[in-house]
N, C-alpha and C positions, 0 to 999 in steps of 0.2 A: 504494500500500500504506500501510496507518495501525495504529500496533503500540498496540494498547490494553493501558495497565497499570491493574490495577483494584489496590486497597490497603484492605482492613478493619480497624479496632482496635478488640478491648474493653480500656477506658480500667479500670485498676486501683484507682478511687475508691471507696468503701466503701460510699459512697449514692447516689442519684440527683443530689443537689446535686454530689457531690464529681464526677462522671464529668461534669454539664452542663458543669462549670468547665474541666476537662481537655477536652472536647471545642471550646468557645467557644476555648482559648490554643492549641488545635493547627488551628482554622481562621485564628485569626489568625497565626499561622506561614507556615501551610502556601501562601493563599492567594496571596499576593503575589509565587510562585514562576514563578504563570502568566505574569509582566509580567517577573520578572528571572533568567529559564533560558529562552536562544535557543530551545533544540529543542523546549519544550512547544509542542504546537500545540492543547490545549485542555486546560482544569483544571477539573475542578468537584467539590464537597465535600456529603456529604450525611447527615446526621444519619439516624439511627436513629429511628423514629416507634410501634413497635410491641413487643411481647414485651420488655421492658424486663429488663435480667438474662439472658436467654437470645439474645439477638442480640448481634452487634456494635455499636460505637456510634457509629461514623462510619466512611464510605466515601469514598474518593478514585479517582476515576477522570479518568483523563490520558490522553492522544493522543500521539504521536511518530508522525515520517516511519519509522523503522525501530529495530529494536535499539541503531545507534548512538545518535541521539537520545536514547532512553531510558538509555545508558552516559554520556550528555555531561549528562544530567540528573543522575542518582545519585548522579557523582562533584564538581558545580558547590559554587563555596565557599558557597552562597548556602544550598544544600540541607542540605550535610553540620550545621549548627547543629541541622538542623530533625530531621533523623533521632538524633544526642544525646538532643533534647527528648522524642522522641516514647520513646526506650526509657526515658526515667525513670517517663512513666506509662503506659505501658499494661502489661495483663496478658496480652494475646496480639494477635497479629499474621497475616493470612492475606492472601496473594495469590495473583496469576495476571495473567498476558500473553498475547497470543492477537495475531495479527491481524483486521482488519476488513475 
């Protein structure tokens, strides 16, 4: 069993420059969570290319062996900085978790 959590943000930047920037400092956050949070068992980050203004502006989609996994992610010291950072810029936030 592999519990996919998917993670969407539109970043709260005022232009396209302001949202690129927010999107470049939340892949640099985000990224390096794949290497230092046991339970990830796959990370990957992926910009928005399309409909600029009416989409979101980056995707995160993770892998976990189960619910815990994704509970031992959430809560890791490594994460909680990242999730801070991210409510200061974004203007909305949408998920979902499912099995695969």
């Amino acid at each position: 069993m592999t519990l996919r959590h998917i993670v969407s943000w539109k970043f709260a930047g005022e232009t396209r420059e302001q949202r690129d920037a927010q999107a470049v400092e939340a892949i640099a956050r985000i990224a390096p969570l794949r290497e230092r949070v046991p339970s990830v068992r796959a990370l990957s980050l992926h910009r928005n290319e399309l409909f600029d203004g009416a989409n979101y502006d980056l995707t995160l989609i993770a892998d976990f062996d189960d619910a815990a996994g994704l509970a031992e992610y959430a809560e890791h010291p490594e994460h909680l900085p990242v999730i801070d950072y991210m409510k200061t810029v974004t203007a909305a936030r949408a998920a979902s978790d499912f099995t695969i």
